[in-house]
C-alpha positions as CSV (number, residue, x, y, z in Angstrom):
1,X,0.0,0.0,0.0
2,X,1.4,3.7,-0.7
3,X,1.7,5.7,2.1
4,X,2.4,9.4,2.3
5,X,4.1,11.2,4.8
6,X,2.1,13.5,6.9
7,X,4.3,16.9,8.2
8,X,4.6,15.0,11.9
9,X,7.0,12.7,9.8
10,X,3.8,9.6,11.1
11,X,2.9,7.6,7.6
12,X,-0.6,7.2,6.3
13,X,-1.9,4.5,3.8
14,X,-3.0,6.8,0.5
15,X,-6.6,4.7,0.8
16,X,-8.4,3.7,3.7
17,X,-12.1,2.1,4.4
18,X,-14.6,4.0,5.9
19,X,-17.5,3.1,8.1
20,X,-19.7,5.7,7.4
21,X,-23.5,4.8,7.5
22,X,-22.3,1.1,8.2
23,X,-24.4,-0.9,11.4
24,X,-22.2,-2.6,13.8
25,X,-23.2,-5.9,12.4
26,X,-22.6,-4.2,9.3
27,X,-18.8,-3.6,10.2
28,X,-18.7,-7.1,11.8
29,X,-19.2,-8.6,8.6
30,X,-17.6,-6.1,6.0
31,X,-14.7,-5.1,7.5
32,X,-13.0,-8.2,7.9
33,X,-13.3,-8.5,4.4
34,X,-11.4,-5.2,3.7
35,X,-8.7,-6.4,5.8
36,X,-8.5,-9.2,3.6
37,X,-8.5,-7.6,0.8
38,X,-5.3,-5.5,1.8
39,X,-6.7,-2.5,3.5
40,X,-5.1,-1.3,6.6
41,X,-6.6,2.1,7.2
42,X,-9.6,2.6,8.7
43,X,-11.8,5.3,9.0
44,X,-14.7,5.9,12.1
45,X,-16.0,8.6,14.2
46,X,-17.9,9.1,17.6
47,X,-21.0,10.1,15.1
48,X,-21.0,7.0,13.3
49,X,-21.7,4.7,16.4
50,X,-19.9,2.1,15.2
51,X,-16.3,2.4,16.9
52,X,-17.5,-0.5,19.7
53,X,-17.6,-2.8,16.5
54,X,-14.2,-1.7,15.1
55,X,-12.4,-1.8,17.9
56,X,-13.8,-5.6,18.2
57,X,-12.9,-6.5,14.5
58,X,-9.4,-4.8,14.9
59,X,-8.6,-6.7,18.2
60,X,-10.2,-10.4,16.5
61,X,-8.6,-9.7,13.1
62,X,-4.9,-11.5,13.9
63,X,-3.2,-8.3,11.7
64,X,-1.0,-6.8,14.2
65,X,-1.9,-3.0,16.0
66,X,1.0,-1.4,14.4
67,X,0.2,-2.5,10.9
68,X,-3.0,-0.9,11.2
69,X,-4.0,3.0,10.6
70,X,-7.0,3.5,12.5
71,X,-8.8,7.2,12.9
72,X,-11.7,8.7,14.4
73,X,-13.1,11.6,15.2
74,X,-14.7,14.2,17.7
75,X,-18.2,15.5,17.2
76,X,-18.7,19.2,18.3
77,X,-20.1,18.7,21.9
78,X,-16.8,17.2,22.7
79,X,-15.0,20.3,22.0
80,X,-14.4,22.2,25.3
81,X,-10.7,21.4,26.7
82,X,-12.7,19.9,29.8
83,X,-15.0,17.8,27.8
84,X,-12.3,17.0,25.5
85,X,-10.1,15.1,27.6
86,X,-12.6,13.0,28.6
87,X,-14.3,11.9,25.4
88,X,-10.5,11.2,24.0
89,X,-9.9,8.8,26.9
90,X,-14.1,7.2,26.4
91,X,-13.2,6.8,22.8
92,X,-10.0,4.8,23.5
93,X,-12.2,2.7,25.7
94,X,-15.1,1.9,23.2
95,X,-12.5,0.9,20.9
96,X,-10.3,-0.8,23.1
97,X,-7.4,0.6,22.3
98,X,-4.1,1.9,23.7
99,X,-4.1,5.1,21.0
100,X,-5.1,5.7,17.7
101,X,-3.3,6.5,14.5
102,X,-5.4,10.1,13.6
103,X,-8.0,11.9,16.1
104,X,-9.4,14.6,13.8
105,X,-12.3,17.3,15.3
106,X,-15.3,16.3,12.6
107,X,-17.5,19.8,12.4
108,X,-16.3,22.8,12.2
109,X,-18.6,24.0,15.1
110,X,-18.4,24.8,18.7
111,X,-15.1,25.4,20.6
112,X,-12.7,24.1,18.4
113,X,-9.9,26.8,19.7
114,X,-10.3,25.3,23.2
115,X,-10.3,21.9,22.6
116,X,-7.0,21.6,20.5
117,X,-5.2,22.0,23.1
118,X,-6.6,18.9,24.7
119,X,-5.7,17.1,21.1
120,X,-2.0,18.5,21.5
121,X,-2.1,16.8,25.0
122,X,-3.4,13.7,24.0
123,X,-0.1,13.4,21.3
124,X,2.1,13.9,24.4
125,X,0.2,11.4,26.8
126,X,0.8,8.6,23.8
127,X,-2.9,8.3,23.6
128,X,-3.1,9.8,19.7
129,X,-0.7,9.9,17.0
130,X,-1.3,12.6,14.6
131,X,-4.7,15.3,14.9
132,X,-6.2,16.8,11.8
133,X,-9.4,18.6,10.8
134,X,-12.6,17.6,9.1
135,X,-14.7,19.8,6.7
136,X,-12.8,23.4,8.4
137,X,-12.4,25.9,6.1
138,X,-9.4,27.7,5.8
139,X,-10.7,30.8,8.4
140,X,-11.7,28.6,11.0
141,X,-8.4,26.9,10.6
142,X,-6.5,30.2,10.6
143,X,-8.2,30.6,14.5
144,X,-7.0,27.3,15.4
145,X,-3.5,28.1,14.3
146,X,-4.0,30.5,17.0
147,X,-3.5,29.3,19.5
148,X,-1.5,25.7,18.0
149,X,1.4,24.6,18.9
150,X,0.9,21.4,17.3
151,X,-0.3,22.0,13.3
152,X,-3.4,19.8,11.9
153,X,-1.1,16.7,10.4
154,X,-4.7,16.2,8.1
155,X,-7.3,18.0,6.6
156,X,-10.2,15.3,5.9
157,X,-12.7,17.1,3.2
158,X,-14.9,15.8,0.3
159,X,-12.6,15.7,-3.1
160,X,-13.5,14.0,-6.6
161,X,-12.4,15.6,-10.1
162,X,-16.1,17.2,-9.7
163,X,-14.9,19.4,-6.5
164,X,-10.8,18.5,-6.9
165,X,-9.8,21.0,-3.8
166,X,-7.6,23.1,-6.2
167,X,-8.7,26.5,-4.6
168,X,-8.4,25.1,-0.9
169,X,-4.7,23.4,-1.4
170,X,-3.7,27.2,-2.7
171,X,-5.0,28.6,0.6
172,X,-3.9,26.5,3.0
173,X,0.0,26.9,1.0
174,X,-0.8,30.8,1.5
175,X,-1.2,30.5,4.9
176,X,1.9,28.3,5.1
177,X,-0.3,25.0,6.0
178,X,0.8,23.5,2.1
179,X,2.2,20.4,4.1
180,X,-1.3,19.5,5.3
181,X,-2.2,16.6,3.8
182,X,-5.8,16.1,2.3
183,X,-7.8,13.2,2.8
184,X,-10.9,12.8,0.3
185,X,-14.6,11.3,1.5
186,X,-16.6,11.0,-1.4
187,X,-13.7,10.3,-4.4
188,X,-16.0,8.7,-6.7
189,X,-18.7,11.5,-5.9
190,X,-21.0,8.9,-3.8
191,X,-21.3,6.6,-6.6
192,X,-22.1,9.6,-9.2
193,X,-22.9,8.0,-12.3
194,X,-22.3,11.1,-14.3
195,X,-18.6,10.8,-13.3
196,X,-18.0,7.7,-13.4
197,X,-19.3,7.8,-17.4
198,X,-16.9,10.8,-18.0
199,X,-15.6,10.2,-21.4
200,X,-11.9,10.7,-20.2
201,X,-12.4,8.1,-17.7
202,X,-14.0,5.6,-19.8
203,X,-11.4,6.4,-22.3
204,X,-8.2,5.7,-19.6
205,X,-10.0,2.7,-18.1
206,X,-10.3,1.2,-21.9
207,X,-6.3,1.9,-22.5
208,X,-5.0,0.9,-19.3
209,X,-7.6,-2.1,-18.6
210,X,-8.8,-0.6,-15.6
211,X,-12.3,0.4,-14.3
212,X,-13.3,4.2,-14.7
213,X,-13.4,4.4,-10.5
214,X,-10.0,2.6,-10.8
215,X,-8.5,5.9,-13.2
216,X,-10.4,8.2,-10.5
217,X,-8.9,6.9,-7.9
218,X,-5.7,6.9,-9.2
219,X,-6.0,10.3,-10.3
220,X,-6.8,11.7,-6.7
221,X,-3.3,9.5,-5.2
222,X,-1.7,11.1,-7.6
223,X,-2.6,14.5,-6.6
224,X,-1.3,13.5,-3.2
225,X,-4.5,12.4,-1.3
226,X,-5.6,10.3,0.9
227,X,-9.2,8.5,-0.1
228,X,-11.5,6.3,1.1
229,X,-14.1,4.4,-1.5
230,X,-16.3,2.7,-0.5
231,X,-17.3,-1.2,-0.5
């Protein structure tokens, strides 16, 4: 699997698995099978209600911890430095982990500023590896950078050739945040079968033998992001 380099120096696998909208028997069943098929990054969240099943999967899977990338992420009510703390440690425990790989905030709502420092803490204690953003845009971000002594290692935003990011990746280098890397929910658009019938895709995926989500895909690793398709 490639990997790309995050500006902590920490490696992330260039495509991981999500969970998103998935049951817990749903991730029972499914995400064994990703493992199996090669994937070692996964992708939860305290909003998907799901990490109790993850953390079971990860700890009956026989791949050992350190081979596997494994992020989640903090909804908005979890915020305040107080709060913060504790709903990093009750994360941890629901999946039964020592630490995860990535703890990203997941809305850009409520008091982000606050609870960073928490997330810098956690990095110290062991508890998290790297800490990154989800859907922030670049002004809320600026207010984090604030008061950071510890920069987002991730930016985690939707990205498909439909809504490619160009614009964002030239703020964030303007701000001097170009080393964040950007990780893509959504590549193939949701399943958009508009994109997916793009005659530039359909014409790669006939010369190189691949599938049209296959050239997509490849086209947003190549622009340096990390993606998750789904099953």
């Amino acid at each position: 699997m490639q990997t790309v380099t995050m500006n902590d120096g920490n490696q992330i696998p260039a495509m991981g698995y999500g969970v998103f909208m998935m049951s817990s028997d749903e991730v029972r069943e499914h995400l064994p099978q990703a493992l199996e098929a090669g994937y070692r990054h996964i992708d939860t969240a305290n909003a998907y209600f799901n990490e109790v099943s993850v953390g079971e999967v990860i700890r009956s899977c026989g791949i050992p911890r350190e081979e596997l990338f494994v992020t989640t992420k903090l909804f908005p009510q979890s915020y305040p430095y107080d709060q913060c703390k504790k709903d990093i440690d009750a994360t941890l425990e629901r999946l039964g982990l020592d630490y995860v790989d990535l703890f990203l905030f997941h809305q850009p709502y409520g008091e982000y500023a606050s609870g960073w420092k928490a997330m810098e803490e956690a990095v110290a204690e062991g508890k998290v590896r790297s800490i990154g953003l989800s859907n922030f845009p670049v002004h809320k971000i600026a207010e984090i950078m604030e008061v950071a002594t510890v920069k987002p290692a991730v930016l985690q935003v939707e990205i498909n050739p439909y809504w490619n990011q160009h614009a964002l990746k030239d703020e964030l280098a303007k701000m001097g945040l170009g080393d964040i890397t950007l990780e893509g929910w959504y590549p193939l658009g949701h399943g958009d079968e508009g994109l997916l019938a793009e005659p530039v895709f359909t014409e790669l995926a006939r010369k190189y033998g691949k599938a049209p989500a296959q050239i997509i895909l490849r086209w947003s690793v190549q622009e340096g992001n990390v993606v998750f398709p789904k099953t």
